[in-house]
C-alpha positions in Angstrom: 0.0 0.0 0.0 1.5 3.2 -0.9 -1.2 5.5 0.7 -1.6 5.8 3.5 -5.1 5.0 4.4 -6.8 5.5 7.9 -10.5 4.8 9.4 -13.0 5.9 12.0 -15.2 3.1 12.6 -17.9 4.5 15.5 -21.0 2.4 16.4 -24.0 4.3 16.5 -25.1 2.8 19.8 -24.9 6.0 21.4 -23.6 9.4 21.5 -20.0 10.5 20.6 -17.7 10.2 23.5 -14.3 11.4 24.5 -12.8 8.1 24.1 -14.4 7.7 20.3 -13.6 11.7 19.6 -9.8 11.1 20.6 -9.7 8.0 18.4 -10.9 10.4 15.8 -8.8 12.7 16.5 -6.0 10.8 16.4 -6.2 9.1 12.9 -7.3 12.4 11.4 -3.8 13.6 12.6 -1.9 11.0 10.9 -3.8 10.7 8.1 -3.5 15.0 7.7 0.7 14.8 8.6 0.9 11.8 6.0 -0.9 13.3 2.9 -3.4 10.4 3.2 -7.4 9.7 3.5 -9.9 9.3 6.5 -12.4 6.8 6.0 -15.7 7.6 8.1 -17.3 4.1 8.5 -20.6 3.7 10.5 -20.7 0.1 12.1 -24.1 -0.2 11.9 -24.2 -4.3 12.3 -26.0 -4.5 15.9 -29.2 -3.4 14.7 -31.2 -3.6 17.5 -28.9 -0.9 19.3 -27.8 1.0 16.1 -30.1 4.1 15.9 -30.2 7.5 13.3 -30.0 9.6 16.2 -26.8 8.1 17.0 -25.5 8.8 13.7 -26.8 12.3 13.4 -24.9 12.6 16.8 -21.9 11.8 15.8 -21.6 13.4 12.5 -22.3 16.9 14.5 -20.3 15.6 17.1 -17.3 15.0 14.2 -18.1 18.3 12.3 -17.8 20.2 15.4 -14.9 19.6 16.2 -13.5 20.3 12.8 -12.5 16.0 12.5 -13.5 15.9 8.6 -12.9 12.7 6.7 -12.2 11.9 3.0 -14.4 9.1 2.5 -18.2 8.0 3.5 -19.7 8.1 5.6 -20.2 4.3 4.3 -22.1 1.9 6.1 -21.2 -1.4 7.3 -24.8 -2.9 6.6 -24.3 -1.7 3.1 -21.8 -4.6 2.6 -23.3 -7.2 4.2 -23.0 -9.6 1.0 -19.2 -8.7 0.9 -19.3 -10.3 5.0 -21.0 -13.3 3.8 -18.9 -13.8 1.1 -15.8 -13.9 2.8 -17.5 -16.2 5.4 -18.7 -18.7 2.7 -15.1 -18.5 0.9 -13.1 -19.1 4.5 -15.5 -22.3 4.4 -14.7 -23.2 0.8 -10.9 -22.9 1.2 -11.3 -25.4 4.5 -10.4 -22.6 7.1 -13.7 -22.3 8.9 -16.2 -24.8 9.6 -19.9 -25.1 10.5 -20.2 -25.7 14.0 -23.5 -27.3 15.7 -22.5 -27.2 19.3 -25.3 -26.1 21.6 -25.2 -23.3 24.4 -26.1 -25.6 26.7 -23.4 -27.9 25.3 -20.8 -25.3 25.7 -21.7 -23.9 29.0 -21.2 -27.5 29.9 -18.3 -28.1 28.8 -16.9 -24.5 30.3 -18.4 -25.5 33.7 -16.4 -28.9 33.2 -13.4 -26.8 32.5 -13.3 -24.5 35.1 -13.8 -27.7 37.7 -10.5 -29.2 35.9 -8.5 -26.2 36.3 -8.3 -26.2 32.7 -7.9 -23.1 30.1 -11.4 -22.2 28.9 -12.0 -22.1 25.1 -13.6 -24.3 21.8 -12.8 -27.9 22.1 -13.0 -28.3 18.5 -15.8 -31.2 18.7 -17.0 -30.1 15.2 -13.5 -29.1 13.5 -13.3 -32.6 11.6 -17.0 -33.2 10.9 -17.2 -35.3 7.6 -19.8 -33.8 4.8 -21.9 -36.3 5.3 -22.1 -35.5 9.1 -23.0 -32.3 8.4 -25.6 -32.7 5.9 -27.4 -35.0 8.6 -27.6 -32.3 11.1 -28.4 -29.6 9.0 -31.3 -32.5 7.8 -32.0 -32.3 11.5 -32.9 -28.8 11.6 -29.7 -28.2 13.7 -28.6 -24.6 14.0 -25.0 -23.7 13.5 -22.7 -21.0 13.4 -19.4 -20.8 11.9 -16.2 -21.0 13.5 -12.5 -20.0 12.1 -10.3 -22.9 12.0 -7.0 -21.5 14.1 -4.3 -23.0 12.1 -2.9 -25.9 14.3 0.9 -24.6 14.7 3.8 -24.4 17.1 5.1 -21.2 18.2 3.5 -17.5 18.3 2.1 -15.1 16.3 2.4 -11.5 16.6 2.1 -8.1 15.4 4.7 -4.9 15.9 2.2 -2.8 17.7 3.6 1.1 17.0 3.1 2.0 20.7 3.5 -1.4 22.6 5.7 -2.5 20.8 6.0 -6.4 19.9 2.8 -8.5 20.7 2.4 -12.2 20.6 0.5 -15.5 21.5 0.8 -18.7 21.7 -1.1 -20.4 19.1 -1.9 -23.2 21.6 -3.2 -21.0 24.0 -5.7 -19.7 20.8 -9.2 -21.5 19.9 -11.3 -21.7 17.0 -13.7 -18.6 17.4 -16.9 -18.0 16.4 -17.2 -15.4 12.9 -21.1 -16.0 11.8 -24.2 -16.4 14.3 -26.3 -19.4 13.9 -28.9 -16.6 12.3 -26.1 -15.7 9.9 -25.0 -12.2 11.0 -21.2 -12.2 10.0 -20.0 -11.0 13.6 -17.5 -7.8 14.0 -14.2 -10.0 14.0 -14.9 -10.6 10.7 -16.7 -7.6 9.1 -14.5 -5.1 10.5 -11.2 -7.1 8.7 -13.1 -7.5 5.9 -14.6 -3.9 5.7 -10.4 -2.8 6.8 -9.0 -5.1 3.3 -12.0 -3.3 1.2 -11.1 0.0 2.1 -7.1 -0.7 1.8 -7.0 0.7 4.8 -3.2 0.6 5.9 -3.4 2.2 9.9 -5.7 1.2 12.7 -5.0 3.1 15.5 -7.3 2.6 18.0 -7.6 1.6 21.5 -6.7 -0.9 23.7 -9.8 -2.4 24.7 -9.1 -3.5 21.1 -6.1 -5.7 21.6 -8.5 -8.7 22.3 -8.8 -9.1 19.1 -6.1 -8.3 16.7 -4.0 -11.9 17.2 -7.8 -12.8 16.2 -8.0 -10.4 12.9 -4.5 -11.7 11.9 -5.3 -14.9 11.5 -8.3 -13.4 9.3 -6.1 -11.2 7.5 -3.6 -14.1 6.5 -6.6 -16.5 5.9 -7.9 -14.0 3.1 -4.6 -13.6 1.7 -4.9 -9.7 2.5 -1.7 -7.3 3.6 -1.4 -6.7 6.9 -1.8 -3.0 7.9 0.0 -1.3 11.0 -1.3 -1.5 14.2 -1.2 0.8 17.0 -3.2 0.7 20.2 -3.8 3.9 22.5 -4.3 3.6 26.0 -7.4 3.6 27.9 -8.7 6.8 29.2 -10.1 6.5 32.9 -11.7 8.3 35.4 -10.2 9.4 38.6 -10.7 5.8 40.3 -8.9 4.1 37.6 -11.9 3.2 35.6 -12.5 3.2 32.5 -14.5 6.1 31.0 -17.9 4.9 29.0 -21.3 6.5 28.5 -22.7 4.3 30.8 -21.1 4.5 33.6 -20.2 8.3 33.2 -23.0 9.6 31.7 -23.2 12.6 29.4 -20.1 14.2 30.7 -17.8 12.0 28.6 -20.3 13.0 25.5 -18.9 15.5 22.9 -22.0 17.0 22.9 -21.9 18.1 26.3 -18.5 20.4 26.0 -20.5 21.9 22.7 -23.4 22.7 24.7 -21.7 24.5 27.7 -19.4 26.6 25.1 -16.2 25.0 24.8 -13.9 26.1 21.6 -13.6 23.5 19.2 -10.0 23.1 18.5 -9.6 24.2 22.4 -11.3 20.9 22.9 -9.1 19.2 20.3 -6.3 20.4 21.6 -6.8 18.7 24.9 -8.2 15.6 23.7 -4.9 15.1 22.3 -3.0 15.2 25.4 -5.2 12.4 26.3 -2.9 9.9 25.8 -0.4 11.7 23.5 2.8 14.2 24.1 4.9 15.7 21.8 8.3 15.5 23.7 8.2 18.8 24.9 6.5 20.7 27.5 4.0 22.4 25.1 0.4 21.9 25.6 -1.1 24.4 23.3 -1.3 24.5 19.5 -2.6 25.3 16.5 -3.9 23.4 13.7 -0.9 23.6 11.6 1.2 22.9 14.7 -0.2 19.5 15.8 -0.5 18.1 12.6 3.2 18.8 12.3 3.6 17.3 16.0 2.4 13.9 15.8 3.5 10.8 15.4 2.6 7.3 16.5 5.6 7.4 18.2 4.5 9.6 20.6 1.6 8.2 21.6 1.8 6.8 25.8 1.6 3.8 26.7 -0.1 4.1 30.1 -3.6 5.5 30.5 -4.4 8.7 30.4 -7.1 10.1 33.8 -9.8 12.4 32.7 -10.3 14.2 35.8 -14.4 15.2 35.8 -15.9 16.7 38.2 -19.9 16.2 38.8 -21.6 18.9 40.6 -19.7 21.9 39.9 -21.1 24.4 37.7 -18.1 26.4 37.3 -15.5 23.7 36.7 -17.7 20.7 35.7 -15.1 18.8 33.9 -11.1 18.3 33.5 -9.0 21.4 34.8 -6.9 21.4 31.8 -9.8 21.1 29.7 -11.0 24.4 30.9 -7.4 25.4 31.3 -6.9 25.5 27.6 -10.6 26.7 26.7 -9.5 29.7 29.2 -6.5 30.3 27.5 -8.3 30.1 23.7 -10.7 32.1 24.6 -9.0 35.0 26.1 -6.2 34.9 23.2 -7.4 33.9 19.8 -8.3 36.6 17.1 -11.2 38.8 18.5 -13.1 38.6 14.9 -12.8 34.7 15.2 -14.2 34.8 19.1 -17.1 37.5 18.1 -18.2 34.9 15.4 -18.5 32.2 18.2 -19.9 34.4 20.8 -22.7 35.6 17.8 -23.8 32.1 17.8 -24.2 31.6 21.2 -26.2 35.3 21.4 -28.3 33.9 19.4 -29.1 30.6 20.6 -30.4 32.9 24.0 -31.9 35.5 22.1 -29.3 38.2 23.0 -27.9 38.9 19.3 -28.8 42.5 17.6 -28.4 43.0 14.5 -26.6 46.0 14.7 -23.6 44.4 16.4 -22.9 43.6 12.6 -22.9 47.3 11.5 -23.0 50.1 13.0 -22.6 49.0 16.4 -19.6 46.1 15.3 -16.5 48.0 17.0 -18.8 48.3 20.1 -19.5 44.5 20.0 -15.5 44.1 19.9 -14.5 46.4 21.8 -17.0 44.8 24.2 -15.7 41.1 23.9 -12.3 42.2 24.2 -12.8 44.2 27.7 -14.7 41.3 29.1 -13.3 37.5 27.6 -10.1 38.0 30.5 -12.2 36.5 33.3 -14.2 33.9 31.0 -14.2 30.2 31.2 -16.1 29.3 28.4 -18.3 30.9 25.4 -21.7 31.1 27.3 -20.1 33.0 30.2 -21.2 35.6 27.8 -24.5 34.9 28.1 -24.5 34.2 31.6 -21.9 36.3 33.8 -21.7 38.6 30.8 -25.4 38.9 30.2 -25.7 42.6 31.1 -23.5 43.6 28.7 -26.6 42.6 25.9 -29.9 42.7 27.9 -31.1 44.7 31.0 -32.6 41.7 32.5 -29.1 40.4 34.0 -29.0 38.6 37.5 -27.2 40.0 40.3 -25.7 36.8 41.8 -26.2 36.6 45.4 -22.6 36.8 47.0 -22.0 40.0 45.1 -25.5 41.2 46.7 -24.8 40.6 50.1 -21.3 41.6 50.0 -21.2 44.5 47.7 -24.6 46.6 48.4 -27.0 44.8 51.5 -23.8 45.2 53.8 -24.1 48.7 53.2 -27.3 50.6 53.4 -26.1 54.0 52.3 -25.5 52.8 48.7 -29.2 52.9 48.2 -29.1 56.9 48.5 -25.1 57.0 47.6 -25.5 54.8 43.6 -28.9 56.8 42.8 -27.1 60.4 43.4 -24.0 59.0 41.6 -26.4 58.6 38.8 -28.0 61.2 38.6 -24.5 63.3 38.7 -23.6 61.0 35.7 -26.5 62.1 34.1 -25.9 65.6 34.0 -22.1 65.4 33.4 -20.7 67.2 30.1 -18.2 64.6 29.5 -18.9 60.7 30.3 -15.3 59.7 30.1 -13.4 57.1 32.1 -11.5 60.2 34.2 -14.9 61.9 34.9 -16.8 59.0 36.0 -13.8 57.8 38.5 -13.6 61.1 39.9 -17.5 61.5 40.2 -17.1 58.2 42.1 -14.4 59.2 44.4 -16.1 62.2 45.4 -19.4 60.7 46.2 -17.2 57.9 48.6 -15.4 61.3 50.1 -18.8 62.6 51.2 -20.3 59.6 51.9 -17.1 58.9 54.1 -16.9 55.1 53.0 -13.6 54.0 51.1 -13.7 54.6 47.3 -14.2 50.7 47.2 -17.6 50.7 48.5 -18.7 52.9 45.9 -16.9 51.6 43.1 -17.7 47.8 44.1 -21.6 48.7 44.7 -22.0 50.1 41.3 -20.3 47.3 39.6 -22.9 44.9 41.4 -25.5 47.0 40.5 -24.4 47.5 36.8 -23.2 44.1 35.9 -24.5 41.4 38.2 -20.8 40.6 39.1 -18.5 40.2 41.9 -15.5 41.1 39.8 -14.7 41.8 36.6 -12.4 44.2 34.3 -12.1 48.1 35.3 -15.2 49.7 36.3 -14.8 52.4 35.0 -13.8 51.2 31.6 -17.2 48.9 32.0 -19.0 51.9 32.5 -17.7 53.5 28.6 -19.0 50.1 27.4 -22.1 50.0 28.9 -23.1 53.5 28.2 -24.5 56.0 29.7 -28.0 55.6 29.8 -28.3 52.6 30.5 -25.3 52.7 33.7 -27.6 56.2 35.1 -30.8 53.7 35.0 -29.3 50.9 36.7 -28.0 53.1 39.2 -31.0 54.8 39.8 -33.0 51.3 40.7 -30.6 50.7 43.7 -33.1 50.9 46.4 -35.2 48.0 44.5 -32.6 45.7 45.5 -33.3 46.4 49.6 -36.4 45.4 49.1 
């Protein structure tokens, strides 16, 4: 294979998660530093859990992040026949077999196992059935399924995994697995090999979890007389008890969808789903498009598991540190035009957006983003802690309240007469307005503080924030002499 040819194989069983989005990630890197193709392949096969939803899911969850493929999305169920075919030639060729063993048989002969102290696994009672045997069952009305025939060797056989390193086992310690149900549903050893040799697909990079069945798909791989393609497994990522992160057990805080929803930056995200597992040999942790692409290599990848260190409950940092870490840092440093295009979005989604942010009031709207994005976390702290900048019906949080005004009584004479000086002023500039304020603490005999800290309570919502006074340009005048002037409404 001279291209270099990579896939994303998701199940649509469920929602796209962090593990499935790093996968992603991570082939869409190699494939982008190697000049080759991304194959987006749905494996659709377990019908009964497969659902569009899922699907519809993922692609958003994909396009969001900027993860785009060169192929498909194909579907696994769309080759079916190709499944079947391969089955019905590994039985042709002598190196599968129909096998009419019973569950009850089995679990027999398991139970019988484990009481000998014996390795578990096939027995082979049907490997050397004659034709004629065969026919007589299946005259019977006997079910069957169909089983690979492990070739009976000495020795190992192995793959070089690209971030393990070598891998190997014993062929003894191999049995002959099952690769079509007794309904005849090909089963996912067997589709995804044969679904990897269609698509020439010359990478898999993809978890551990998977290793339990490459020494399987090799045997597949030689028994169809396909090329091998490189292997390389990524480690697990687990939660802060050492388990293993899954939609099940973690619910929709492992979901892509989740991070989209509470206003992460794409790449941001990216860029720390990488780290997942992945560092570049340096102490960077923060890069551009261009950058990572350039970064990474197989190589590179860890071998131990990465932690995703969530945290349930807390509304400001609900998730992994460096997650919001990065977001932070994205956020307050990316282009302003780029940021104002996000923030629009999210404006809109709560109704917040005017239309005149896109004309005549567009340098306000920047100007606006750019004095307020140093204390944000994420996009909809614009929305939320940023609100009053776009809409008068803000919140004023309560520890602000009770620190910043109901402590002291006088503001609710004190803000209204510093509004109504602001009202009449010639000049509403940034040195007017701070010495207005000084002078209303002087005679009110309270530090400049008080003042200063009421009025930004009263004007934003917020405990802290950038320079008051600087807020105050932003916000404008009218609207910082009416909010000053309702004061006493917050007493009551």
């Amino acid at each position: 294979m001279t291209e270099t040819r990579l896939r994303f194989p998701p199940s649509p069983t469920g929602y796209l998660h962090i593990g499935g989005a790093r996968t992603a990630l991570y082939n869409w890197l190699y494939a982008r530093k190697t000049g080759g193709k991304l194959i987006l392949r749905i494996e659709d096969t377990d019908v009964d859990r497969s659902s569009r939803d899922s699907i519809e899911g993922i692609l958003d969850g994909l396009q969001w992040l900027g993860i785009d493929w060169d192929e498909g999305p194909y579907f696994q169920t769309d080759f079916s026949n190709d499944h079947r075919s391969s089955a019905q030639e590994l039985l042709a060729n002598g190196k599968a077999y129909k096998c009419f063993c019973t569950k009850d048989e089995l679990d027999r002969k398991r139970e019988a196992a484990l009481a000998a102290k014996q390795v578990l696994g096939y027995d082979g009672s049907c490997r050397d059935l004659s034709g004629a045997e065969i026919a007589r069952k299946e005259a019977q009305g006997l079910a069957s399924v169909i089983r690979f025939k492990v070739p009976q060797r000495t020795g190992t056989i192995g793959y070089d995994d690209k971030v393990l390193g070598m891998i190997e086992s014993d062929y003894k310690e191999l049995d002959d697995f099952v690769i079509v149900r007794s309904n005849a549903q090909p089963l996912y050893l067997l589709c995804n090999v044969v679904d990897d040799i269609r698509d020439k697909i010359s990478h898999v990079i993809r978890g551990q979890d998977h290793m339990t069945n490459t020494i399987k798909q090799l045997l597949l791989y030689e028994a169809l007389e396909a090329p091998l393609p490189v292997f390389a497994h990524m480690p697990l990522t687990l939660d802060t008890k050492k388990a293993k992160i899954s939609k099940r057990s973690h619910g929709e805080i492992v979901a892509v969808h989740f991070y989209k929803e509470r206003g992460f930056i794409p790449w941001a995200f990216n860029n720390f789903l990488v780290l997942l597992g992945w560092s570049p040999g340096d102490d960077r942790e923060i890069f551009t498009r261009e950058e990572l692409i350039e970064a990474f290599s197989l190589e590179r990848i860890n071998r131990s598991s990465s932690i995703f260190n969530y945290r349930k409950g807390d509304e400001k940092f609900f998730t992994d540190p460096k997650a919001i870490a990065i977001n932070e840092h994205y956020l307050r440093t990316m282009d302003i035009s780029a940021l104002a295009e996000m923030v629009k979005l999210v404006l809109i989604k709560e109704n917040l957006w005017d239309v005149s942010y896109d004309k005549e009031k567009k340098q306000w709207y920047l100007d606006t983003l750019e004095l307020i994005r140093g204390r944000f976390h994420t996009l909809n702290d614009f929305t939320s802690m940023g609100r009053a900048y776009f809409a008068d019906d803000y919140i004023i949080e309560q520890k602000p309240l009770n620190k910043n005004i109901l402590k002291y009584a006088g503001l609710s004479t004190w803000l209204p007469k510093l509004g109504a000086e602001y009202e009449k002023m010639a000049s509403f500039s940034i040195d007017e307005t701070e010495r207005l304020a000084r002078e209303c603490a002087q005679q009110a005999d309270v530090k400049p503080g008080v003042i200063i800290n009421g009025m930004r309570t009263v004007v934003t919502g917020q405990l802290a924030g950038p320079s008051m006074f600087d807020i105050l340009q932003v916000i404008g005048r009218e609207k910082v002499v009416e909010r000053l002037k309702k004061t006493p409404q917050l007493y009551s």
